[in-house]
N, CA, C and O atoms as a MOPAC input file, in Angstrom:
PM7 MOZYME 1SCF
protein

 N   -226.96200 1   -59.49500 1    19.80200 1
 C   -225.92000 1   -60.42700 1    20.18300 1
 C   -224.60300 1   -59.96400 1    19.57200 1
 O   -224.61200 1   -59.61200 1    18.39200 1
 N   -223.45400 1   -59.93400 1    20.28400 1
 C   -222.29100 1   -59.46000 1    19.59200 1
 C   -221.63700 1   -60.39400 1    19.09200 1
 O   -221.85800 1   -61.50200 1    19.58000 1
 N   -220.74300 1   -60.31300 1    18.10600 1
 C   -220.29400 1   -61.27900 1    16.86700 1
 C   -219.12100 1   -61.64300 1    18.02000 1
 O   -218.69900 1   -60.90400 1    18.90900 1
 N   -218.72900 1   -63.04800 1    17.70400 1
 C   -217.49400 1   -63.09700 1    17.91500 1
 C   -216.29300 1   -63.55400 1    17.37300 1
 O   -216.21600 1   -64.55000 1    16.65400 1
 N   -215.80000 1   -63.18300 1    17.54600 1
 C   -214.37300 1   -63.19500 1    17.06100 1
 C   -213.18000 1   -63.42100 1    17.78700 1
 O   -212.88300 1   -63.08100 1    18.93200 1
 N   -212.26100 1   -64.33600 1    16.54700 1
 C   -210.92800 1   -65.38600 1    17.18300 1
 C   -210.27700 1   -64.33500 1    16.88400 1
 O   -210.47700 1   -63.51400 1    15.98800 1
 N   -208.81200 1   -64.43900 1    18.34500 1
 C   -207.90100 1   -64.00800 1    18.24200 1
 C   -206.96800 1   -64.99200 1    17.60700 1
 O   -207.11200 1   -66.10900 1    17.11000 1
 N   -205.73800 1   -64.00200 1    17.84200 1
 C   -204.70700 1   -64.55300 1    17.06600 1
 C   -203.97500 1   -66.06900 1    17.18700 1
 O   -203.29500 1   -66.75600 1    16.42400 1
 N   -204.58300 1   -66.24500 1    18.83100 1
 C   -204.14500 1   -67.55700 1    19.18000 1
 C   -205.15000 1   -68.78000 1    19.03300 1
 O   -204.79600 1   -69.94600 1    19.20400 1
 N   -206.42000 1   -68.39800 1    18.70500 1
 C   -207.46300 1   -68.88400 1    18.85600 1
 C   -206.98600 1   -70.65200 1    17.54600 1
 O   -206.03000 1   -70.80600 1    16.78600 1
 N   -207.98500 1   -71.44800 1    17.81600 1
 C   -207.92900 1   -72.63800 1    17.14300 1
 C   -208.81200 1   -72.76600 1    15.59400 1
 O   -210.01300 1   -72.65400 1    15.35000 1
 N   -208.03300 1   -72.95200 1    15.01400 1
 C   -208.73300 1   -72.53000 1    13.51800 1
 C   -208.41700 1   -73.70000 1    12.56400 1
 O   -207.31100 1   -74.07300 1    12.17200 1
 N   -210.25100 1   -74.44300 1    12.13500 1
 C   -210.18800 1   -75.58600 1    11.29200 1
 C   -210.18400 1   -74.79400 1     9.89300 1
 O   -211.01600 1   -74.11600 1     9.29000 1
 N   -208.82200 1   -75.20900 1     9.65300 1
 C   -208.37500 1   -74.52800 1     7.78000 1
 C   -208.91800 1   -74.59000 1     6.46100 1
 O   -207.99400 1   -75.12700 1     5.84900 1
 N   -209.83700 1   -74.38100 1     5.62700 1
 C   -209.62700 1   -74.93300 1     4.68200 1
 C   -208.70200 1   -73.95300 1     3.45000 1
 O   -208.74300 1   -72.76200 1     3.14600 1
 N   -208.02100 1   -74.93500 1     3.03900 1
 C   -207.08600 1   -74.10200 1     1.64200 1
 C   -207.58200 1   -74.10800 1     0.40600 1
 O   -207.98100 1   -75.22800 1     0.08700 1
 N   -207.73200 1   -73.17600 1    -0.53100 1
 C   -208.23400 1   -73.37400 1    -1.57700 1
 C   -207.27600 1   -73.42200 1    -2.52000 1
 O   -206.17500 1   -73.30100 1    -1.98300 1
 N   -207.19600 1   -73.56000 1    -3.83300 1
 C   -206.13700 1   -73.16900 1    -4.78800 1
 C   -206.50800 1   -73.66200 1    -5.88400 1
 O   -206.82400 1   -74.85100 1    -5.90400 1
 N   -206.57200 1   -72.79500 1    -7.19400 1
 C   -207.04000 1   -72.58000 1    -8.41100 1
 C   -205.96900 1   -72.55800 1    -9.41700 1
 O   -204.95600 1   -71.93600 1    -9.09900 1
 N   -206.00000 1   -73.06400 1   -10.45100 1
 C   -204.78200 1   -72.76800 1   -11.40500 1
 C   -206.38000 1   -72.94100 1   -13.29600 1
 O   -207.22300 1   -73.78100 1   -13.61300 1
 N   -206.07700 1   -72.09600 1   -13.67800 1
 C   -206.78000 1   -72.15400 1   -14.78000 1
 C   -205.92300 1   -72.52300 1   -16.20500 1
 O   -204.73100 1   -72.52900 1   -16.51200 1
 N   -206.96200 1   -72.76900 1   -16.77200 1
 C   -206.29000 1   -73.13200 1   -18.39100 1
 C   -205.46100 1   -71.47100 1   -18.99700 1
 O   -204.52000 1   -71.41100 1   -19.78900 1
 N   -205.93300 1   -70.68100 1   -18.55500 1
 C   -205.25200 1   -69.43700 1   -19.28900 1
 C   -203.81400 1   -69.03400 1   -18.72000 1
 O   -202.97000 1   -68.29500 1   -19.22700 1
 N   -203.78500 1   -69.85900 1   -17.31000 1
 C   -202.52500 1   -69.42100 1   -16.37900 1
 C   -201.71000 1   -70.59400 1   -16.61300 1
 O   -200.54100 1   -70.40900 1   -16.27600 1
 N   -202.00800 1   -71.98500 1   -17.18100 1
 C   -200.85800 1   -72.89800 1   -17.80300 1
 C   -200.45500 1   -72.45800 1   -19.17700 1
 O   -199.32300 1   -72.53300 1   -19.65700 1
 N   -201.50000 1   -72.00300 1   -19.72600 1
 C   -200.64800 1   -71.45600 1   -21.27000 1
 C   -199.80600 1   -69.99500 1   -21.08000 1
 O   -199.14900 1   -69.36400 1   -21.90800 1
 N   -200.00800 1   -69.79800 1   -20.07900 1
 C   -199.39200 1   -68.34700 1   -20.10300 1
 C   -198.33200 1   -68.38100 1   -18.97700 1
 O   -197.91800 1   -67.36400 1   -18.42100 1
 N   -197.80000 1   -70.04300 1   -18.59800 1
 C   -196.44400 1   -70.10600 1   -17.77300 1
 C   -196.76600 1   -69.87000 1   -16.36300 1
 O   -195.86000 1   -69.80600 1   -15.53200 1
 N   -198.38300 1   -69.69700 1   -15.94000 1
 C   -197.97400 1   -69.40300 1   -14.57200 1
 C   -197.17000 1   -70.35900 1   -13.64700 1
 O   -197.41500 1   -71.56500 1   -13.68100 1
 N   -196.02200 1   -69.75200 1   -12.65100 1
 C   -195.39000 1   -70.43700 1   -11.76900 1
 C   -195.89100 1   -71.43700 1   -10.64300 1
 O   -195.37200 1   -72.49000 1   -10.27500 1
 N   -197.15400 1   -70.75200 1   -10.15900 1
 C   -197.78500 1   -71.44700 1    -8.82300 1
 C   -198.44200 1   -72.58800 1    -9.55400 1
 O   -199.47100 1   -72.34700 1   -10.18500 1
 N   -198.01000 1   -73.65400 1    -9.53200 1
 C   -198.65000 1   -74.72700 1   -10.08000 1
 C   -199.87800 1   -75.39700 1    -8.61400 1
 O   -199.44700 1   -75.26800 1    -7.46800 1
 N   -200.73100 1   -75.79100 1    -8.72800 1
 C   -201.44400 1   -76.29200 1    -7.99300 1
 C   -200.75300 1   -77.15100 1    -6.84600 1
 O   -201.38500 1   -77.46200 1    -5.83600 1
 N   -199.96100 1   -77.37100 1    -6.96500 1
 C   -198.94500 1   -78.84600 1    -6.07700 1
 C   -198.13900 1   -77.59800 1    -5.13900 1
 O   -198.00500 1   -77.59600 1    -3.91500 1
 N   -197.69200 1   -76.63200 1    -6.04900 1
 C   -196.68600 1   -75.65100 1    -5.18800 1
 C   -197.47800 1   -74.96300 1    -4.29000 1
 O   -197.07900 1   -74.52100 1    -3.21300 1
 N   -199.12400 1   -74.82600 1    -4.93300 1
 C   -200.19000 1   -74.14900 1    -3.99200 1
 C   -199.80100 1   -74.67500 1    -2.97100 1
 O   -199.18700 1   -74.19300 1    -2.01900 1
 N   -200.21800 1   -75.84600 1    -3.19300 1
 C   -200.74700 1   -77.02900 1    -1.78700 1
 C   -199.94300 1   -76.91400 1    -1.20400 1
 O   -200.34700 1   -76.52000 1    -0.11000 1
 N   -198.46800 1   -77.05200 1    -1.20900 1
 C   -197.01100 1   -77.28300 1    -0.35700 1
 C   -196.95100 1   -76.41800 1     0.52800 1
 O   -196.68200 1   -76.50500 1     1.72700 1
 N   -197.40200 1   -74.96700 1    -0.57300 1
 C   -197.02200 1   -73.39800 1     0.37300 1
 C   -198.35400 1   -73.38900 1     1.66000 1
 O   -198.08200 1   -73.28000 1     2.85600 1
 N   -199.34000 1   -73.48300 1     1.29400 1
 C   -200.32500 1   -73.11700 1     1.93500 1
 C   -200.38400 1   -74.19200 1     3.19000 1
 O   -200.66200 1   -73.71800 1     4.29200 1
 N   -200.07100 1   -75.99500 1     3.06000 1
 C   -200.61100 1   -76.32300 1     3.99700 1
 C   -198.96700 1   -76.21600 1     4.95600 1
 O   -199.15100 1   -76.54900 1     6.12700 1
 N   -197.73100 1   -75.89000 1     4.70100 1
 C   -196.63400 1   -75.66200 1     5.58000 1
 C   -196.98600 1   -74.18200 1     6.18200 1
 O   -196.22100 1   -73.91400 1     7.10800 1
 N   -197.81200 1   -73.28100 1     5.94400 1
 C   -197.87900 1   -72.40700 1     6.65200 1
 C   -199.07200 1   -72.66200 1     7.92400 1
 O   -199.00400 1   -72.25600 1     9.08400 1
 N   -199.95500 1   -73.31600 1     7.40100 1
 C   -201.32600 1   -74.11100 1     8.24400 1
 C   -200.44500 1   -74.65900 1     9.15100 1
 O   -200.45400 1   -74.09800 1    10.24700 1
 N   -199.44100 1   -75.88600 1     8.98300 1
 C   -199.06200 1   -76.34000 1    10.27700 1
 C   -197.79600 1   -75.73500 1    10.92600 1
 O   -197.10900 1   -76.53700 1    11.55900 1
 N   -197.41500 1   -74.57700 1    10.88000 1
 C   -196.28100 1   -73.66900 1    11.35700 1
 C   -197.40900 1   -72.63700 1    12.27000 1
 O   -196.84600 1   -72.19400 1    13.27100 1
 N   -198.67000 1   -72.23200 1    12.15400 1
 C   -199.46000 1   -71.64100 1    12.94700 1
 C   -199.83700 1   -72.79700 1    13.90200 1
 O   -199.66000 1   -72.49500 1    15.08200 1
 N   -200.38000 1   -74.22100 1    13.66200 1
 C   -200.46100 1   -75.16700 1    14.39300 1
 C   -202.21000 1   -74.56600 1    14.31400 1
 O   -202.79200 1   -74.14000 1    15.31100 1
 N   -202.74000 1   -74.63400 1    13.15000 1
 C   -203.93000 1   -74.86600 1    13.02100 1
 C   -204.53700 1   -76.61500 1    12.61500 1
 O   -203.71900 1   -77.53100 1    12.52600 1
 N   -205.23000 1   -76.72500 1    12.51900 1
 C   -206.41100 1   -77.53200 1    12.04300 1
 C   -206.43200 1   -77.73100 1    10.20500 1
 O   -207.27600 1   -77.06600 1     9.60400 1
 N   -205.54400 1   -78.60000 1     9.43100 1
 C   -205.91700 1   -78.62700 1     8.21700 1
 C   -207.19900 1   -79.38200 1     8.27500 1
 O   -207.19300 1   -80.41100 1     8.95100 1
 N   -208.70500 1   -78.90200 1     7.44600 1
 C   -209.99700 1   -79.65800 1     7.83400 1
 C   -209.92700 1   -80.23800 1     6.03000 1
 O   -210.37200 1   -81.38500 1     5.98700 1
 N   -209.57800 1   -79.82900 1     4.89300 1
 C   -209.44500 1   -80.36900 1     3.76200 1
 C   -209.04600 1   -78.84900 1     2.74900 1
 O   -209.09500 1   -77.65900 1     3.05900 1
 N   -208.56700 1   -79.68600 1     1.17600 1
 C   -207.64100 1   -78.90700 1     0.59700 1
 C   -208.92000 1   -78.94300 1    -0.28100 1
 O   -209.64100 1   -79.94000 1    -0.23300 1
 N   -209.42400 1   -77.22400 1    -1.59100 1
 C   -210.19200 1   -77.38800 1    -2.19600 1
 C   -209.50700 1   -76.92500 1    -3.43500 1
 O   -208.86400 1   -75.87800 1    -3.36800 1
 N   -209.57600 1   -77.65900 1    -4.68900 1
 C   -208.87300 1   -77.61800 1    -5.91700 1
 C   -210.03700 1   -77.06400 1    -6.77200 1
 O   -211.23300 1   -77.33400 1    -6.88100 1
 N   -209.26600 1   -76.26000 1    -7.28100 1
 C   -210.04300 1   -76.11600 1    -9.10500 1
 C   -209.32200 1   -75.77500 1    -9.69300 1
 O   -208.74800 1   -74.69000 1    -9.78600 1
 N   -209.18700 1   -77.48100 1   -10.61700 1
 C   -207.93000 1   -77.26000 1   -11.69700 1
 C   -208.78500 1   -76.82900 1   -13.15500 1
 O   -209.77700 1   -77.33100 1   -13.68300 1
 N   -207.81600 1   -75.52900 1   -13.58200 1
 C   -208.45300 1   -75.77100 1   -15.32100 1
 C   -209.61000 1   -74.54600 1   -14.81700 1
 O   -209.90300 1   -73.91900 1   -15.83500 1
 N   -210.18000 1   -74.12600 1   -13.91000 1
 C   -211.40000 1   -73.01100 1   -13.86500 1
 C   -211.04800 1   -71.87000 1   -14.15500 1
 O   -209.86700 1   -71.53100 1   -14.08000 1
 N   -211.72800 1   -71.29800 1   -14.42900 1
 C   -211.70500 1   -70.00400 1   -14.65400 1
 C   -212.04400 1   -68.82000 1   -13.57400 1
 O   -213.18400 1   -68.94300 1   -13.12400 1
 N   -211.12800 1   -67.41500 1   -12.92200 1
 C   -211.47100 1   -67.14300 1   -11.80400 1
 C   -212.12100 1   -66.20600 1   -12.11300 1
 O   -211.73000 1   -65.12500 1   -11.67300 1
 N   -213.24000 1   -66.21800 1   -12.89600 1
 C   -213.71800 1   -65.25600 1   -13.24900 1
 C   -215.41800 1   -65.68700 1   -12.64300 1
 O   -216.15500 1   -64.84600 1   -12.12900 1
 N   -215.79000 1   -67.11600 1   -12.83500 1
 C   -216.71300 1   -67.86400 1   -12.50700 1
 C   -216.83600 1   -68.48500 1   -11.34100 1
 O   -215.83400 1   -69.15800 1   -11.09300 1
 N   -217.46300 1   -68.52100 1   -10.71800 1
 C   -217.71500 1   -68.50700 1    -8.94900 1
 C   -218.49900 1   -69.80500 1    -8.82900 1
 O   -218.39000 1   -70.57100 1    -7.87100 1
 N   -219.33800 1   -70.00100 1    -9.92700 1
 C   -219.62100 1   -70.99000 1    -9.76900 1
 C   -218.72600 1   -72.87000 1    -9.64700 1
 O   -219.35300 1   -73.92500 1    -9.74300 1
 N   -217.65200 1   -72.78800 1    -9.49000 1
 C   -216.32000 1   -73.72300 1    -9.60000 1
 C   -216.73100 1   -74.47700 1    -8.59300 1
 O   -217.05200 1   -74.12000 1    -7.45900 1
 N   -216.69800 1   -75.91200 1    -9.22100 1
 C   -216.94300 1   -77.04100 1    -7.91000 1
 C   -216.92100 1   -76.72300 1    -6.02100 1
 O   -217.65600 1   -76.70000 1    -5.03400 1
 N   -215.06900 1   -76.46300 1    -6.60000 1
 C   -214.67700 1   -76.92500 1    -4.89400 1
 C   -214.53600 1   -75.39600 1    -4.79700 1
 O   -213.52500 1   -75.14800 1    -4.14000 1
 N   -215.33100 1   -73.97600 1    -5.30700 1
 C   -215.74000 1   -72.54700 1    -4.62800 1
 C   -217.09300 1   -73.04800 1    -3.77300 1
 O   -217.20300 1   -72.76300 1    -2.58100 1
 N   -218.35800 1   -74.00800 1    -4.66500 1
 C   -218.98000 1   -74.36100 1    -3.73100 1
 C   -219.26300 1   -75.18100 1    -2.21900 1
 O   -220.00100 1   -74.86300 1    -1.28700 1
 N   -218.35600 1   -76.36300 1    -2.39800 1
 C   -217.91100 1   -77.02100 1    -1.75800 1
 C   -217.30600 1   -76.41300 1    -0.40000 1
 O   -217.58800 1   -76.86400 1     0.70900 1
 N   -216.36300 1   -75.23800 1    -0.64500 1
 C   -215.75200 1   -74.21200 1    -0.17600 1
 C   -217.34900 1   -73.74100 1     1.07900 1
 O   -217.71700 1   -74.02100 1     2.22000 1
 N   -217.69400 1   -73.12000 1     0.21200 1
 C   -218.55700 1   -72.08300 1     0.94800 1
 C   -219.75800 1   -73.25600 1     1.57700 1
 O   -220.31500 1   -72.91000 1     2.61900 1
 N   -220.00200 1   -74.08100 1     1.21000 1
 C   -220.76300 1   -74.76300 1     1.97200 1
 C   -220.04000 1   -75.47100 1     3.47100 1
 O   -220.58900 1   -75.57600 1     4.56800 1
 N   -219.10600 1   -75.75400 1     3.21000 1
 C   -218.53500 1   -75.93300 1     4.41300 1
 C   -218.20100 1   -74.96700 1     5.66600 1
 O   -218.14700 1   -75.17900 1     6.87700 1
 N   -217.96600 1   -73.62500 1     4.73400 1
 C   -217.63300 1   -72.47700 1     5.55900 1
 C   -219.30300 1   -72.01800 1     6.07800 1
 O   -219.49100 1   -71.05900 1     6.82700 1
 N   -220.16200 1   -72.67800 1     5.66400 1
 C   -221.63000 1   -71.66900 1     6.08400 1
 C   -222.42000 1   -73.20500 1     7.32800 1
 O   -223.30100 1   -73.10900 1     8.18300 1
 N   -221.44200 1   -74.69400 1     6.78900 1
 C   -222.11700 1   -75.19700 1     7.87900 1
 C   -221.10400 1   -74.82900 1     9.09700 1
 O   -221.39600 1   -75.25000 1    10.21600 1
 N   -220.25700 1   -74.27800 1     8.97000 1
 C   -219.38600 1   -74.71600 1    10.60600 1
 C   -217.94900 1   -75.70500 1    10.04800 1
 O   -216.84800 1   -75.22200 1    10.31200 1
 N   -217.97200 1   -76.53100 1     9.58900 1
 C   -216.91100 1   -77.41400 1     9.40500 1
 C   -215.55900 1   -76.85300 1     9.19000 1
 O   -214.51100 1   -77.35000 1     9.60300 1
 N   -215.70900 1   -75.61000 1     8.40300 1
 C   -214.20600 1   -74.52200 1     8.79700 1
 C   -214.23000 1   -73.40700 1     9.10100 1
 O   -215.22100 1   -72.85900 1     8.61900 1
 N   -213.61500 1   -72.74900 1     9.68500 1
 C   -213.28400 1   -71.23300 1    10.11700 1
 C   -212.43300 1   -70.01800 1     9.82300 1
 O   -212.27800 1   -68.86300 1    10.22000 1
 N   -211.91400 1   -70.94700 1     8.83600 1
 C   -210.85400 1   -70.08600 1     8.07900 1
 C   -210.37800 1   -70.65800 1     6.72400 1
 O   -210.04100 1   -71.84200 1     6.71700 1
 N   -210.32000 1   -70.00400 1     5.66500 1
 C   -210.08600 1   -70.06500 1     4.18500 1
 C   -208.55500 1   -69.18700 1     4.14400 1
 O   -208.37400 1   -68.00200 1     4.42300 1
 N   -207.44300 1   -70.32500 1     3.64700 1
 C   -206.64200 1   -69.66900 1     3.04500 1
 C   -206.06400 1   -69.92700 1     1.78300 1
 O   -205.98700 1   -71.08600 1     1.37600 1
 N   -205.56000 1   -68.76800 1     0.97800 1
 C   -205.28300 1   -68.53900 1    -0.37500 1
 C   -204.36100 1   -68.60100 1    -0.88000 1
 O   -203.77200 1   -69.26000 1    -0.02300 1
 N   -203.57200 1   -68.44200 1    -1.71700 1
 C   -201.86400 1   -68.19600 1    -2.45800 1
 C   -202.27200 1   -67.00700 1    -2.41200 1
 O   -201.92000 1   -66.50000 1    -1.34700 1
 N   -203.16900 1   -65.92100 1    -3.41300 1
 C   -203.07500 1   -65.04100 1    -3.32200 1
 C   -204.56600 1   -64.44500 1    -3.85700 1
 O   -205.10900 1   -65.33600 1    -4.51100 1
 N   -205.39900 1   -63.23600 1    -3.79200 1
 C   -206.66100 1   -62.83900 1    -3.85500 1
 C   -207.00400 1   -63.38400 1    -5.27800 1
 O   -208.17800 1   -63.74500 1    -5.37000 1
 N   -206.12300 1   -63.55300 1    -6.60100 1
 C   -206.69500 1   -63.68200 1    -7.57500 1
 C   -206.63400 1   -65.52100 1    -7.83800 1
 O   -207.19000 1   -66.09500 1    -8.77500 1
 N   -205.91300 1   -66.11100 1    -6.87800 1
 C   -206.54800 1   -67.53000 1    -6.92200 1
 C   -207.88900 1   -67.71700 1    -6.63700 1
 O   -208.51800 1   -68.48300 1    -7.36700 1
 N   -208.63300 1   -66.98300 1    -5.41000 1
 C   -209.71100 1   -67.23200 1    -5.21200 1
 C   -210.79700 1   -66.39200 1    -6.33100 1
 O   -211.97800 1   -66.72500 1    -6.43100 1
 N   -210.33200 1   -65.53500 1    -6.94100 1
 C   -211.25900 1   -65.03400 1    -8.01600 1
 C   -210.69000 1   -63.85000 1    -8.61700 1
 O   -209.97200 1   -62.99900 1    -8.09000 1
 N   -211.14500 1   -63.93100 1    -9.87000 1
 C   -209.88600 1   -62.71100 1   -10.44700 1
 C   -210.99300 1   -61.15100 1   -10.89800 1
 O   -210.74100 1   -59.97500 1   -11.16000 1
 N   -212.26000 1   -61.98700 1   -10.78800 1
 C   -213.69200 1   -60.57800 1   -10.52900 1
 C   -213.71300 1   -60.20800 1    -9.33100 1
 O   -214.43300 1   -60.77000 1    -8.50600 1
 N   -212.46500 1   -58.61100 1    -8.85900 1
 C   -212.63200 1   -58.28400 1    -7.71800 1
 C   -213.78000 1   -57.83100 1    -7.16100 1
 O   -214.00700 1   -57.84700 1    -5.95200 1
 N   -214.38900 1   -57.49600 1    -7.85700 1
 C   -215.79000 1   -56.45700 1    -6.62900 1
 C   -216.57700 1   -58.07700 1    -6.38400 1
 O   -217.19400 1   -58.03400 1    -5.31900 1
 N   -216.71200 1   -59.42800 1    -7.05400 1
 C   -217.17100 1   -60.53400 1    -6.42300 1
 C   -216.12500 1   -60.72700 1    -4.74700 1
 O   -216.52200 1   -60.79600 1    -3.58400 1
 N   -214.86500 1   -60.76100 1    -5.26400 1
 C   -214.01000 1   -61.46500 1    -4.56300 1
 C   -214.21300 1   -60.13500 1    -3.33500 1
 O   -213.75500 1   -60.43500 1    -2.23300 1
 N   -214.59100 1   -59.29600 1    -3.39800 1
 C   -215.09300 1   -58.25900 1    -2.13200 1
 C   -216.01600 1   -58.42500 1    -1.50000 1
 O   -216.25900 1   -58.15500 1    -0.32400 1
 N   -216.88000 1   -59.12800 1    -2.67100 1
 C   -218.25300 1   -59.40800 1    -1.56100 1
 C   -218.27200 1   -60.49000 1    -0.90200 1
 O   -219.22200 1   -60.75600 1    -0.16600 1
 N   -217.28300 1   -61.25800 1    -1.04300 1
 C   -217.36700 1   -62.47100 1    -0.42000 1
 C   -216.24100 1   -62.34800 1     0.99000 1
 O   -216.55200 1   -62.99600 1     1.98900 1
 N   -215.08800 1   -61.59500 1     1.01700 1
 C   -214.16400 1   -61.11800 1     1.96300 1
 C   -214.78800 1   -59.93600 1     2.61000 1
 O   -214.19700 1   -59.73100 1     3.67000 1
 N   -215.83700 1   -58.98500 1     2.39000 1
 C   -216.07400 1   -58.24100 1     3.18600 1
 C   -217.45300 1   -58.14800 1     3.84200 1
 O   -217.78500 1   -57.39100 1     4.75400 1
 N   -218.38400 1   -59.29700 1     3.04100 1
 C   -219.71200 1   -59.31900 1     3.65800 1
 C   -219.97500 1   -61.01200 1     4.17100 1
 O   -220.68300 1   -61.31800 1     5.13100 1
 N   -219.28600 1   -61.92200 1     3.35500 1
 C   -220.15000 1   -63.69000 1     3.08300 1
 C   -218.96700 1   -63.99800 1     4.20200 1
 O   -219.38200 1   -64.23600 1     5.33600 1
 N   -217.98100 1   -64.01100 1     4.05800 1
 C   -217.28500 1   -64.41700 1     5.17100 1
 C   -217.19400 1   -64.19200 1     6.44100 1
 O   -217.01000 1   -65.06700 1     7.28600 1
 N   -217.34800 1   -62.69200 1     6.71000 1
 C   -217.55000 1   -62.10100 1     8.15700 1
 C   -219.10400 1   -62.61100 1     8.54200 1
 O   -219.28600 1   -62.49600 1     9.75400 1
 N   -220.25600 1   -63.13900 1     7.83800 1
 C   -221.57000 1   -63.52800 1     7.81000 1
 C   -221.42300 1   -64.83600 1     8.86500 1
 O   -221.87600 1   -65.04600 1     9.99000 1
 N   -220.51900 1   -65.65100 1     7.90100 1
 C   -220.30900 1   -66.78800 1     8.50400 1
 C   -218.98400 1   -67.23600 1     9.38900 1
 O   -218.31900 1   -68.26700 1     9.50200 1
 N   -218.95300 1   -65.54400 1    10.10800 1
 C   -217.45000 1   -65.82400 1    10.81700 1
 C   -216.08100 1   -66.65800 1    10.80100 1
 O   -215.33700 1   -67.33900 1    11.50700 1
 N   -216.28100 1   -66.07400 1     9.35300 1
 C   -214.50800 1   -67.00400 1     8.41000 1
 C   -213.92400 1   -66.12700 1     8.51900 1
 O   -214.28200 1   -64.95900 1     8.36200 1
 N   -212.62300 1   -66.65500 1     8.89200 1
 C   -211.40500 1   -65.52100 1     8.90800 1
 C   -211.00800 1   -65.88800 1     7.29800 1
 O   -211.08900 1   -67.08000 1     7.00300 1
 N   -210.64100 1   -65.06900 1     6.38500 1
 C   -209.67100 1   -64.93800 1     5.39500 1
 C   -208.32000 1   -64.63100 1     5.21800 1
 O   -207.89000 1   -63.68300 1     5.87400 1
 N   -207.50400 1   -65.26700 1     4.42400 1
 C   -205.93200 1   -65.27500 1     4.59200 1
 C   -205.66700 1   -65.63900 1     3.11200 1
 O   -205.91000 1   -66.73900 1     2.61700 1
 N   -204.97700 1   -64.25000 1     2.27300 1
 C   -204.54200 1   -64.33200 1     1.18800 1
 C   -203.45200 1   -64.21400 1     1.26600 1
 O   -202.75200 1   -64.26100 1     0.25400 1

């Protein structure tokens, strides 16, 4: 059976993720969780997608995969309920790249999620 795949115009239920950890408030990071949210869901409705829900992990660490709303995340993306995950940037969603590879180059294309960092 051949996979299929959305084009560019295609209709896409969003979900956004966005992470801010305890090591990135002591250390000044700028993207505060709120600025996540602002940036990510004004770009969701400027494509004129589908926001389906926003997934937070405040205070986690992106080193650990195991993070509430990472599961939450992927369970939604493996029943169907979204089709696309977008990010601020690759190390919000995890800052252990060869994880954050296996999940953008094998778990997502699995469950025909588009990714957007």
């Amino acid at each position: 059976m051949a996979k299929q795949t959305m084009g560019r115009n295609s209709s896409y239920n969003a979900g956004i993720y966005v992470r801010l950890s305890q090591e990135d408030m002591r250390a000044g990071e700028s993207l505060s969780i709120e600025n996540q949210k602002l940036i990510l869901t004004k770009y969701v409705k400027e494509q004129g997608w589908n926001l389906v829900d926003t997934y937070v992990d405040d205070g986690w660490s992106g080193t650990d995969f195991d993070r509430p709303a990472v599961q939450r995340l992927l369970s939604d993306a493996q029943s169907g309920k979204i089709n696309l995950i977008i990010c601020k940037d690759l190390s919000r969603f995890g800052r252990n790249y060869i994880e954050v590879g296996r999940y953008v180059d094998y778990i997502f294309p699995s469950y025909n999620i588009r990714f957007i960092a």
